[in-house]
Z-matrix of the N, CA and C atoms (Angstrom, degrees):
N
C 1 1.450
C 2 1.517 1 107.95
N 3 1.398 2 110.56 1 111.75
C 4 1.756 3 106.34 2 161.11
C 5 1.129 4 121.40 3 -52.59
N 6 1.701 5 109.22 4 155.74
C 7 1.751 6 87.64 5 166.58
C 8 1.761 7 102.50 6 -149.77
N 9 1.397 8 116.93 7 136.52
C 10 1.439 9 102.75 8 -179.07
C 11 1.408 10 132.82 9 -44.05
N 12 1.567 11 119.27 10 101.70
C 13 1.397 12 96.11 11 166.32
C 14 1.186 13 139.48 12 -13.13
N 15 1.314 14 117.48 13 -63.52
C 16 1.389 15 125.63 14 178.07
C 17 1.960 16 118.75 15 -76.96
N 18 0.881 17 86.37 16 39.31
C 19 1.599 18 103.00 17 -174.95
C 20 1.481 19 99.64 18 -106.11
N 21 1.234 20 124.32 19 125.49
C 22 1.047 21 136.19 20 169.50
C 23 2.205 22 109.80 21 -46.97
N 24 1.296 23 106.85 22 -39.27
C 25 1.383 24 127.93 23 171.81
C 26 1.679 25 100.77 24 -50.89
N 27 1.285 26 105.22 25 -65.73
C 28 1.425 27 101.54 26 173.28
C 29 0.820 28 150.34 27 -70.80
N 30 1.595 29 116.15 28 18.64
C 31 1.777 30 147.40 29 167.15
C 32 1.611 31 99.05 30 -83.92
N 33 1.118 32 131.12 31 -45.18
C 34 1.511 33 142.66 32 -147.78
C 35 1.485 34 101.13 33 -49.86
N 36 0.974 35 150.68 34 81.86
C 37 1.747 36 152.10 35 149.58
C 38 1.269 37 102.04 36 -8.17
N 39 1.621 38 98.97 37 129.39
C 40 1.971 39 111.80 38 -175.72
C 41 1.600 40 106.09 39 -63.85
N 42 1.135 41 115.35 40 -16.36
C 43 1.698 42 121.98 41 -163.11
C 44 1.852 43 90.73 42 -80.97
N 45 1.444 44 118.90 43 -34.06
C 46 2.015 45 114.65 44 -174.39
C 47 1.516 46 91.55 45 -79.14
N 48 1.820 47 142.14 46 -41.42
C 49 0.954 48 140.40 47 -173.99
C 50 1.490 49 123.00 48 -61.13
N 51 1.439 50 115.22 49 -32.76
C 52 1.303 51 125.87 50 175.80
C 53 1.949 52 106.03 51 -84.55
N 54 1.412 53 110.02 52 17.79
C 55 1.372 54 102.55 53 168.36
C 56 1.542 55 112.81 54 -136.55
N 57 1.322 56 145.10 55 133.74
C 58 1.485 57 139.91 56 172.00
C 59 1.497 58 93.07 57 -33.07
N 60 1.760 59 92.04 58 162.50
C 61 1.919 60 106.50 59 172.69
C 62 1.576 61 83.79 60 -133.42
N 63 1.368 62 104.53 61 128.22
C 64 1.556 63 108.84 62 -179.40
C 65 1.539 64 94.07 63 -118.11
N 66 1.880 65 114.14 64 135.66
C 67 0.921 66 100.36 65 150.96
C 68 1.303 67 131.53 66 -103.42
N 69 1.399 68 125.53 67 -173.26
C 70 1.726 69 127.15 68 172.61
C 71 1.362 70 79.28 69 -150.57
N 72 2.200 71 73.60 70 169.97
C 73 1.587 72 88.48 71 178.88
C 74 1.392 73 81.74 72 156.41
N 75 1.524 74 105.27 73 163.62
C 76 1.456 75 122.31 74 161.46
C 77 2.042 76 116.43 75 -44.37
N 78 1.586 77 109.23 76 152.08
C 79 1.263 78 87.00 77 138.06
C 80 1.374 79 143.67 78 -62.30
N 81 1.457 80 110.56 79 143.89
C 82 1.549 81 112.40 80 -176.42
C 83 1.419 82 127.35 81 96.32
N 84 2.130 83 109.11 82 -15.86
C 85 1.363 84 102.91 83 -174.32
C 86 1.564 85 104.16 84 -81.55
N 87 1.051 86 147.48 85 29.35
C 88 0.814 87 163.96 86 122.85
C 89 1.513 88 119.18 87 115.38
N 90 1.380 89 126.23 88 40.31
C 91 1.358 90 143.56 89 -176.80
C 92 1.609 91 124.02 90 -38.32
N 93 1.128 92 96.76 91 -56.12
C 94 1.386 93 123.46 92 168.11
C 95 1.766 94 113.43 93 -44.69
N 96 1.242 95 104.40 94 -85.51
C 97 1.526 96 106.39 95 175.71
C 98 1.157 97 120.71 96 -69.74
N 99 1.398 98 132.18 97 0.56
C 100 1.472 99 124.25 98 170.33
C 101 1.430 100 103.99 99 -104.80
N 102 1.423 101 118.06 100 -12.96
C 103 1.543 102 110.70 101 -151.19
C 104 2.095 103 72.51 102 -100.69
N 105 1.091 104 144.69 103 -37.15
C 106 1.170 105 130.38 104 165.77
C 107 1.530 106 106.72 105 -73.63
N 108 1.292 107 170.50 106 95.09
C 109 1.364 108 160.54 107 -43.81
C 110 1.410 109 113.51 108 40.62
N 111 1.233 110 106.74 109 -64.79
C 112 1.254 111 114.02 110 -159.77
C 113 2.012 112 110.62 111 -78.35
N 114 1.350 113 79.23 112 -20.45
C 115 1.789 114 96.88 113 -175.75
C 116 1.927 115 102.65 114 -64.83
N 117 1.731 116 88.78 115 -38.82
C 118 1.633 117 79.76 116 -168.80
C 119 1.379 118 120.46 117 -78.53
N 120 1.348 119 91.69 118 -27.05
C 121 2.140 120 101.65 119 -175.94
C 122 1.640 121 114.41 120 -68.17
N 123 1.830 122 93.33 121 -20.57
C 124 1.542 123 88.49 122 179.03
C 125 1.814 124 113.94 123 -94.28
N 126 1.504 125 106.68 124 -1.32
C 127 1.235 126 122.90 125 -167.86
C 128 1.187 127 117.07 126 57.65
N 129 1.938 128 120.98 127 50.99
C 130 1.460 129 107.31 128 -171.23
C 131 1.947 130 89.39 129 -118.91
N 132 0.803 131 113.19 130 -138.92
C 133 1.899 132 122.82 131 174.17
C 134 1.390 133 95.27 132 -123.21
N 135 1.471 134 96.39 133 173.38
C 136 1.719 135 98.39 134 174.62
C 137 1.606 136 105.97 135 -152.67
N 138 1.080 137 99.39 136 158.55
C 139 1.801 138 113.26 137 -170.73
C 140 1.503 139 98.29 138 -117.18
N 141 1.217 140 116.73 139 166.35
C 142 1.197 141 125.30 140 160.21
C 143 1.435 142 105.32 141 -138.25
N 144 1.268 143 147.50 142 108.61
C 145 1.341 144 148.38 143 -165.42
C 146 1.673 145 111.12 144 -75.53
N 147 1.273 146 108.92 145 -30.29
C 148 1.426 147 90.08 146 166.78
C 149 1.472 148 110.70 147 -75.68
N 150 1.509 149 140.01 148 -42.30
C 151 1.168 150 110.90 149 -179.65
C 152 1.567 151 113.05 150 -74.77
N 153 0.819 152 124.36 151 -6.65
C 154 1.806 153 112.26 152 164.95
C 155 1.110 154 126.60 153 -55.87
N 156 1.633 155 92.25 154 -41.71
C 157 1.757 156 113.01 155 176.33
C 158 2.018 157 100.06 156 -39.90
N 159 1.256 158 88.66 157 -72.95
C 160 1.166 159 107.92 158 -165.50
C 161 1.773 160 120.00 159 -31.06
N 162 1.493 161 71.68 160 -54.33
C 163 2.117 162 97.42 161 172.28
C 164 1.446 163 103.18 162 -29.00
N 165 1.328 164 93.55 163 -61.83
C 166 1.332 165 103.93 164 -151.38
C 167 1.901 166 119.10 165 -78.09
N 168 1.688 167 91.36 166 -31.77
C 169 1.627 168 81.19 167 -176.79
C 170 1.542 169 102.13 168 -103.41
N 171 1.575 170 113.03 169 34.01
C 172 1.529 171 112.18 170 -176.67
C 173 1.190 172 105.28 171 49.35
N 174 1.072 173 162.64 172 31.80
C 175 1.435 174 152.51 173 166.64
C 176 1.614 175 118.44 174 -155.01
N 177 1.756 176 100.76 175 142.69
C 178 1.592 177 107.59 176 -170.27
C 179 1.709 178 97.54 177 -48.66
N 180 1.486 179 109.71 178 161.84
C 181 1.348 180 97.31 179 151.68
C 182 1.496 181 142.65 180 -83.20
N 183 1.211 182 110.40 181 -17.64
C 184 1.541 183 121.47 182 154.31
C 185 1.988 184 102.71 183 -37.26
N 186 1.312 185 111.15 184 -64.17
C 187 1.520 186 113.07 185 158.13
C 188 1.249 187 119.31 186 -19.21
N 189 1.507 188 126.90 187 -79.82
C 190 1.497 189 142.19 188 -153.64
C 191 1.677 190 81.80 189 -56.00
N 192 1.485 191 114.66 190 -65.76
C 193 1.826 192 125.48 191 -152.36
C 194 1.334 193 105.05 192 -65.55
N 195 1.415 194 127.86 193 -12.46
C 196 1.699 195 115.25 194 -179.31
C 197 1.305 196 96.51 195 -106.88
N 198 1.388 197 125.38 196 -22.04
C 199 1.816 198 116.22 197 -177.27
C 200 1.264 199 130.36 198 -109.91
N 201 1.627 200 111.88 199 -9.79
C 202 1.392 201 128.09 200 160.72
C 203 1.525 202 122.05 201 -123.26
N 204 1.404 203 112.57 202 -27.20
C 205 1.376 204 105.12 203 156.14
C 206 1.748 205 97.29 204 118.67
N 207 1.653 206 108.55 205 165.37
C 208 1.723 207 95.84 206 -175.07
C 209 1.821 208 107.35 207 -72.27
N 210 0.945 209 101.41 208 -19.12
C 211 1.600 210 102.05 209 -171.70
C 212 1.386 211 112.95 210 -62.71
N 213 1.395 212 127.29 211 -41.35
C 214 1.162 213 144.65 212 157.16
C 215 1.536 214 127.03 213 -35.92
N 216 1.453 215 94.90 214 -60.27
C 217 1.946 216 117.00 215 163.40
C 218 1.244 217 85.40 216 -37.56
N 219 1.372 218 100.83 217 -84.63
C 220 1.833 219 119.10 218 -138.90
C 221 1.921 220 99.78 219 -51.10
N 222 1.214 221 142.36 220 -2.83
C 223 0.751 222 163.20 221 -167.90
C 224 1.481 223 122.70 222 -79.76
N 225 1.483 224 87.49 223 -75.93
C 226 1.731 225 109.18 224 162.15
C 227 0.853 226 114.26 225 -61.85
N 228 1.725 227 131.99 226 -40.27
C 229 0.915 228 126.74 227 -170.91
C 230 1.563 229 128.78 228 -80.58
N 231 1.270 230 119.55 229 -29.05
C 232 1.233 231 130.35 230 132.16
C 233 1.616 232 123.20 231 -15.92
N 234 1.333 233 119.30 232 -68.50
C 235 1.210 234 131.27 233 170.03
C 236 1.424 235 128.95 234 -49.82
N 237 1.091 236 128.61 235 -55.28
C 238 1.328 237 159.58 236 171.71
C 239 1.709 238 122.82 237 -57.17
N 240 1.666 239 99.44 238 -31.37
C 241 1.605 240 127.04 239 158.04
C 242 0.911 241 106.61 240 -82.96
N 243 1.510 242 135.24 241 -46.20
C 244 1.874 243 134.05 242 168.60
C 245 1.659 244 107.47 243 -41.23
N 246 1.353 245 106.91 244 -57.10
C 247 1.495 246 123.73 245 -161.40
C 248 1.713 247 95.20 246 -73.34
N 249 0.698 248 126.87 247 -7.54
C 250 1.991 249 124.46 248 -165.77
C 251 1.842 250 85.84 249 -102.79
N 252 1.338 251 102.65 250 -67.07
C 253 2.060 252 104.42 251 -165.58
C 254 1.141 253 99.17 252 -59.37
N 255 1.789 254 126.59 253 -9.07
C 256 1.375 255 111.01 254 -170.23
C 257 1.955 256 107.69 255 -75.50
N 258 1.555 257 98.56 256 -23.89
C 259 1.471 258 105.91 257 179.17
C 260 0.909 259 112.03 258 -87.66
N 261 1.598 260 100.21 259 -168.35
C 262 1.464 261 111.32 260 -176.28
C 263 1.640 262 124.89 261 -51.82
N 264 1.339 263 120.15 262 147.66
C 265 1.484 264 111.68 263 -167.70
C 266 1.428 265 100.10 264 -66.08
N 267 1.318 266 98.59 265 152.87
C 268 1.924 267 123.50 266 173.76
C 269 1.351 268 104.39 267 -159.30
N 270 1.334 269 85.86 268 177.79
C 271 1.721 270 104.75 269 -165.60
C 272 1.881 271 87.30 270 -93.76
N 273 1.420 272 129.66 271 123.69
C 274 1.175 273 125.92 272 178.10
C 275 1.659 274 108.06 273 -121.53
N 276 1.611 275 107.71 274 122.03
C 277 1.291 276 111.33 275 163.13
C 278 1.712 277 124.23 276 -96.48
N 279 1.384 278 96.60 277 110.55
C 280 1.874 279 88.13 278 -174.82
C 281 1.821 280 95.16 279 -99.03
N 282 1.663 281 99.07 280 179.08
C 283 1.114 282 113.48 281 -157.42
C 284 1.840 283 94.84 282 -82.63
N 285 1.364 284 117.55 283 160.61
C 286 1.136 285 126.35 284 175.46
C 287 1.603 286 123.05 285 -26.12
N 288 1.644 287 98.76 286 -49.27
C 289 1.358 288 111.96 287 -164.24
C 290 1.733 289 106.53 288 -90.65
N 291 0.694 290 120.24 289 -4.47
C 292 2.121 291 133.37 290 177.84
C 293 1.344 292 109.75 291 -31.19
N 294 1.496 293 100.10 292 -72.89
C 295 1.254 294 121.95 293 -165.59
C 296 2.110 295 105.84 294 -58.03
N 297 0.945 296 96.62 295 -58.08
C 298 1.618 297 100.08 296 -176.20
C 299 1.229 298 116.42 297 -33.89
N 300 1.410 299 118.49 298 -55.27
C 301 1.485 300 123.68 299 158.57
C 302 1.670 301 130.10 300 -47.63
N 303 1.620 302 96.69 301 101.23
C 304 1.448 303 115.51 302 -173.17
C 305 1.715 304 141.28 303 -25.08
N 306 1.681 305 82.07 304 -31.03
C 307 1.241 306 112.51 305 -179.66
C 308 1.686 307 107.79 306 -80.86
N 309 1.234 308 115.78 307 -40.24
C 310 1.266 309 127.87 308 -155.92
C 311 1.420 310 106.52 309 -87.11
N 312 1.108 311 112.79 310 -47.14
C 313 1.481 312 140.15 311 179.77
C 314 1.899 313 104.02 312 -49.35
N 315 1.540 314 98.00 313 -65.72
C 316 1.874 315 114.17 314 178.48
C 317 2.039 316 101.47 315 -52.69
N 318 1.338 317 105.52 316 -34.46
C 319 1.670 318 88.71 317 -176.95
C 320 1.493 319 102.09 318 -99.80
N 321 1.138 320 117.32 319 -28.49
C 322 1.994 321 103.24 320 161.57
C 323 1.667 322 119.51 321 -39.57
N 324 1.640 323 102.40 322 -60.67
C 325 1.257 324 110.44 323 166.15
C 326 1.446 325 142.26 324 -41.98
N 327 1.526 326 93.19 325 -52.15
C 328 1.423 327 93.73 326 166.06
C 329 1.395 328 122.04 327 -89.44
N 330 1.224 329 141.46 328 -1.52
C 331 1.380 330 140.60 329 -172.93
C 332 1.747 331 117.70 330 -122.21
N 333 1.535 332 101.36 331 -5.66
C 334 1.217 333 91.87 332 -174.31
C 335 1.349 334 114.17 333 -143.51
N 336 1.345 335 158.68 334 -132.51
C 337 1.219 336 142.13 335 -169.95
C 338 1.868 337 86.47 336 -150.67
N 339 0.889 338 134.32 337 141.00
C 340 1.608 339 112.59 338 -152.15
C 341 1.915 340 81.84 339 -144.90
N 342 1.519 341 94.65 340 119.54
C 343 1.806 342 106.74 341 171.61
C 344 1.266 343 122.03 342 -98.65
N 345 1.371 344 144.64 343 104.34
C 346 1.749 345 126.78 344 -171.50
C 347 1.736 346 87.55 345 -81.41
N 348 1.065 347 116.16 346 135.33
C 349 1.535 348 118.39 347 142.96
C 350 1.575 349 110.99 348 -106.24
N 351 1.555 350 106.03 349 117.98
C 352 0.999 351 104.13 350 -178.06
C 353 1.821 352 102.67 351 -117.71
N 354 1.272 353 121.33 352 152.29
C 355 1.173 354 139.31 353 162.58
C 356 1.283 355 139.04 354 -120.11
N 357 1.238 356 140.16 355 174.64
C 358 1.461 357 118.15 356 160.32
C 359 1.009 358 147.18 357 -109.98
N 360 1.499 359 133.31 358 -161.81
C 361 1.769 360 90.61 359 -148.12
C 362 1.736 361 95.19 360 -97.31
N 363 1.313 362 148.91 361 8.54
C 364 1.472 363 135.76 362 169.69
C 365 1.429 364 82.77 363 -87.08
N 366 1.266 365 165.68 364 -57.36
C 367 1.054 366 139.29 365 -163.16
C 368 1.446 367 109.26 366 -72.25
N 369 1.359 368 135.51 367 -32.39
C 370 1.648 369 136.74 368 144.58
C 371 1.531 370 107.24 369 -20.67
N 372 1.016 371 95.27 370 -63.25
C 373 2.094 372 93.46 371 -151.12
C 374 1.505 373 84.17 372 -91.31
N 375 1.223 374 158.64 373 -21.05
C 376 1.345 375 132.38 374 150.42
C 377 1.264 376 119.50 375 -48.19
N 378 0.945 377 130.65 376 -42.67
C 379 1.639 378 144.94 377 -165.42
C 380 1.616 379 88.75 378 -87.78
N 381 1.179 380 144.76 379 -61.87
C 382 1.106 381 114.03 380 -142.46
C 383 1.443 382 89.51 381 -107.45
N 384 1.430 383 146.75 382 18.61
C 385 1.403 384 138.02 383 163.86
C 386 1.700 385 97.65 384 -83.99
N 387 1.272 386 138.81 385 -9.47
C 388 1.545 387 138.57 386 -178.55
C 389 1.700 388 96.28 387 -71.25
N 390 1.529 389 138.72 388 -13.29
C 391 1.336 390 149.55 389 -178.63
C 392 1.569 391 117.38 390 -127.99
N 393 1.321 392 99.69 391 122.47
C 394 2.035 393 86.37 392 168.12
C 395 2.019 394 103.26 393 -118.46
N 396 1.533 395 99.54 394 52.76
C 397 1.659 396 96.03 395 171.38
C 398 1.483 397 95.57 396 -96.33
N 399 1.086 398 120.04 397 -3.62
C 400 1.975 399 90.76 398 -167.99
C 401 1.497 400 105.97 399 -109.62
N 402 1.632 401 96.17 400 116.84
C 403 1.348 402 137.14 401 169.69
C 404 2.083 403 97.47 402 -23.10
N 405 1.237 404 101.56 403 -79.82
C 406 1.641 405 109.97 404 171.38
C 407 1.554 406 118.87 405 -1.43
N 408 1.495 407 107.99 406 -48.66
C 409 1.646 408 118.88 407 -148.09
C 410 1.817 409 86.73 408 -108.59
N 411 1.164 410 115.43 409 -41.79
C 412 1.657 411 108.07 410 -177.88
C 413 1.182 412 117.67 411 -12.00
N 414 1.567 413 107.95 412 119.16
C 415 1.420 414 109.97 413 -177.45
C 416 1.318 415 126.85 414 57.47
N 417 0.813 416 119.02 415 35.52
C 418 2.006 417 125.25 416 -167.45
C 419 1.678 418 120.58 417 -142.32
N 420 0.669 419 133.95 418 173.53
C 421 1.500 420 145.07 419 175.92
C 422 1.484 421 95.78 420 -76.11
N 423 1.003 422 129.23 421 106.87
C 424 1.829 423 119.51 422 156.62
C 425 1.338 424 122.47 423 -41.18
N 426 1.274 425 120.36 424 -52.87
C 427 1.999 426 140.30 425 165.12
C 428 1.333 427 101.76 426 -31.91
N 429 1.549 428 123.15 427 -62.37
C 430 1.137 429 134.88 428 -179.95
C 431 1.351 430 127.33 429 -33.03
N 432 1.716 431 101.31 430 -80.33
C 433 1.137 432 119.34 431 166.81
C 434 0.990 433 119.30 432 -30.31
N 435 1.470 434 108.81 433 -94.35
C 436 1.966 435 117.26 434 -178.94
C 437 1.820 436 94.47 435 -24.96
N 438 1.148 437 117.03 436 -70.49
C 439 1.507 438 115.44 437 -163.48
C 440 1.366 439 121.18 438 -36.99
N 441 1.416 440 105.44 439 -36.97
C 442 1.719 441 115.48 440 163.43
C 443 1.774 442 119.58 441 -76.93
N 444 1.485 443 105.23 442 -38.74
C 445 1.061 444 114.80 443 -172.15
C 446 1.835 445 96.52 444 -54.08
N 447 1.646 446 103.63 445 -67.34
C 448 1.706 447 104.51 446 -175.12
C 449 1.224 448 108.09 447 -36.91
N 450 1.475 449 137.00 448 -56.81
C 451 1.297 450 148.54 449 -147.38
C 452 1.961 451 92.85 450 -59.54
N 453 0.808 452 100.05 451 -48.15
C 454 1.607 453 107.81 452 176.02
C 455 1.506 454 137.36 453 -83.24
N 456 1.382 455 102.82 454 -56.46
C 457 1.399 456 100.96 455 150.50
C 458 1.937 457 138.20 456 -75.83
N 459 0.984 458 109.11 457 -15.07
C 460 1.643 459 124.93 458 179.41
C 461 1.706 460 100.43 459 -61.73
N 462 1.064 461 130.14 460 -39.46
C 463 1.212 462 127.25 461 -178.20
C 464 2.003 463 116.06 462 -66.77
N 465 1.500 464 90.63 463 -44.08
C 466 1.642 465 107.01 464 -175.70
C 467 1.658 466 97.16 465 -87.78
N 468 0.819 467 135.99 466 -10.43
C 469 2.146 468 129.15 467 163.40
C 470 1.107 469 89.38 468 -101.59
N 471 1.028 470 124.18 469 15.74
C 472 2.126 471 111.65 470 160.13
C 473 1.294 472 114.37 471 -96.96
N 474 1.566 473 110.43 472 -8.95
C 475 1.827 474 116.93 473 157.56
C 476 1.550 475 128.59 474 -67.76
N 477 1.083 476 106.35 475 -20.07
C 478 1.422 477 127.06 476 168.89
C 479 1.426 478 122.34 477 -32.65
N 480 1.372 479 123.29 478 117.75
C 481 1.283 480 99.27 479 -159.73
C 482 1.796 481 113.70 480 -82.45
N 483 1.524 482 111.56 481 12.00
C 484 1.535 483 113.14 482 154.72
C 485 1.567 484 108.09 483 -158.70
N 486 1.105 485 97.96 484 139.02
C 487 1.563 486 99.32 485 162.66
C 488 1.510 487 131.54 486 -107.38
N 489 1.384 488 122.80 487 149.68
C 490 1.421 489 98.65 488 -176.98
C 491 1.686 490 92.82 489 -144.87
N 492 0.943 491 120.81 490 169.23
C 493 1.734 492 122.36 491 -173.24
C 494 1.678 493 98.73 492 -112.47
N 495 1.655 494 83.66 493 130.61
C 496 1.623 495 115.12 494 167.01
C 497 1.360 496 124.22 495 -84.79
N 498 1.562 497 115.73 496 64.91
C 499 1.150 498 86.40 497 -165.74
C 500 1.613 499 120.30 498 -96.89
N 501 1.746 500 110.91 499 -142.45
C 502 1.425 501 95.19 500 -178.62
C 503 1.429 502 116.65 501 -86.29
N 504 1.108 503 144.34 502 69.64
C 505 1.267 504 147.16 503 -118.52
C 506 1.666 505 91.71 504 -171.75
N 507 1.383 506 120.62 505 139.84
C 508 1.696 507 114.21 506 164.10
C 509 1.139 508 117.63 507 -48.37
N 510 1.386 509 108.48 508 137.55
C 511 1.517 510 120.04 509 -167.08
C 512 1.450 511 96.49 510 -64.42
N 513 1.564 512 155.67 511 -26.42
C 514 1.099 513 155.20 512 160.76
C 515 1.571 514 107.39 513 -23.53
N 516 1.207 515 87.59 514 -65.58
C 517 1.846 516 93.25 515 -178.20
C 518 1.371 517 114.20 516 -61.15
N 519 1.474 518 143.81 517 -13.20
C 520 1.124 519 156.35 518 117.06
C 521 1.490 520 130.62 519 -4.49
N 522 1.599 521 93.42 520 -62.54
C 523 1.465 522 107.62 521 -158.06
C 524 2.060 523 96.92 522 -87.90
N 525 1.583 524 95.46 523 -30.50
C 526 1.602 525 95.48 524 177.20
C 527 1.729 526 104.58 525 -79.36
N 528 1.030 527 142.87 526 -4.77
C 529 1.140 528 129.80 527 164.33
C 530 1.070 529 111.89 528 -86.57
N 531 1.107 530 130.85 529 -20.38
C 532 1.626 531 143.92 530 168.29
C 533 1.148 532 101.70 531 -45.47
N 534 1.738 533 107.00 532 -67.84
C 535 1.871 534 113.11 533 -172.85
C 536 1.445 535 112.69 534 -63.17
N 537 1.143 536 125.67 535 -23.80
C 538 1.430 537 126.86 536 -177.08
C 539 1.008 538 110.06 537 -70.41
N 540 1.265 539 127.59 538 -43.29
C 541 1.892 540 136.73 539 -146.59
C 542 1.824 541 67.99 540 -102.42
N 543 1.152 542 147.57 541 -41.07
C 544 1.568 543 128.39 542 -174.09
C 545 1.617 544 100.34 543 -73.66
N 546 1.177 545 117.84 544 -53.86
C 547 1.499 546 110.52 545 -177.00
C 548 1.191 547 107.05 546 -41.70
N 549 1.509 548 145.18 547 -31.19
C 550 1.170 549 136.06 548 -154.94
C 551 1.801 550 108.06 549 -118.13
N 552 1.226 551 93.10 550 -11.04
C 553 2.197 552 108.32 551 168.59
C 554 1.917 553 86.34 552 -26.87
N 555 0.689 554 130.08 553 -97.28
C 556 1.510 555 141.63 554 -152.82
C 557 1.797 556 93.59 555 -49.53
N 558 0.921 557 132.61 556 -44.94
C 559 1.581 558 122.65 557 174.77
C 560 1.573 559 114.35 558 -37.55
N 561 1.711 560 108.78 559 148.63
C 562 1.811 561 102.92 560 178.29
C 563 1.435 562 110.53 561 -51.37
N 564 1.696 563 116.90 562 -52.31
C 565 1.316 564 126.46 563 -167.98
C 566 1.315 565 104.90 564 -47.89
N 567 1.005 566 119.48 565 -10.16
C 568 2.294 567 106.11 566 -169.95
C 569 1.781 568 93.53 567 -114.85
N 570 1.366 569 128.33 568 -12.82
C 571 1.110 570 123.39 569 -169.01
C 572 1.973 571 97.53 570 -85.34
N 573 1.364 572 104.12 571 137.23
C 574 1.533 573 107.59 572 -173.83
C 575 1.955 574 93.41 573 -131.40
């Protein structure tokens, strides 16, 4: 695959390519469709961990969370993120809640190059009222949620070893700040 010099893609150091780019983030910051964007410009594959989930335990996850419970999810899901970083690198989008889990979080960190996209929450509850699969929001205020959800998780995707903002803006402009803030991974300023 060629790739434009002048492509932000074609800054990316072979040393970030030879590792997965996982993102996190709230529901809704948009993991999914940027983390496939971003999969192609870098020419890697891409996962999405909730549908693997799914793959694997035959059932939606709305399924897993009303008949076994989140503890259960968070479980598999754990596993299933082990089994993905164990392969070849890709661009991996896990589900909102991934990262929080201690376990999950320590092998993101160490095995993979880990992106928070974070946004805020009217661009949250726009984005994620276009879907009513996530278990999370059932029956609830969307505003709400996220608002509690950030309050809790926003601190733990601040380990991330970059963050960049999702905002309401084409996910393009997204995916090129992605490559930029990677073009520059190896700079002092990104080293923590």
């Amino acid at each position: 695959m060629s790739r434009n010099p002048k492509s932000p893609a074609a800054a990316i150091p072979a040393s970030i390519r030879d590792r997965s780019i996982v993102l996190v983030g709230l529901m809704g910051s948009g993991k999914s469709t940027i983390g496939r964007r971003l999969a192609q410009r870098l020419g890697m594959r891409f996962a999405d961990a909730d549908d693997e989930i799914e793959r694997a335990a035959g059932m939606t996850i709305s399924d897993i969370f009303s008949r076994f419970g989140e503890a259960h999810f968070r479980d598999g899901e754990r596993r299933v993120i082990a089994r993905l970083l164990a392969g070849k690198p890709m661009v991996l989008a896990t589900g909102g809640g991934a990262f929080v889990n201690g376990e999950t979080r320590a092998l993101i960190l160490k095995d993979s190059l880990c992106i928070w996209l974070d946004a805020d929450i009217p661009t949250l509850v726009e984005r994620v009222g276009r879907r009513s699969h996530r278990p999370l929001l059932k029956d609830r205020d969307p505003g709400e949620v996220l608002r509690e959800l950030a309050a809790v998780r926003n601190p733990i995707y601040a380990e991330a070893h970059l963050r960049v903002s999702s905002a309401s803006t084409p996910h393009d402009h997204t995916v090129r700040a992605i490559l930029e803030a990677l073009s520059k991974w190896e700079d002092p300023q990104w080293k923590s």
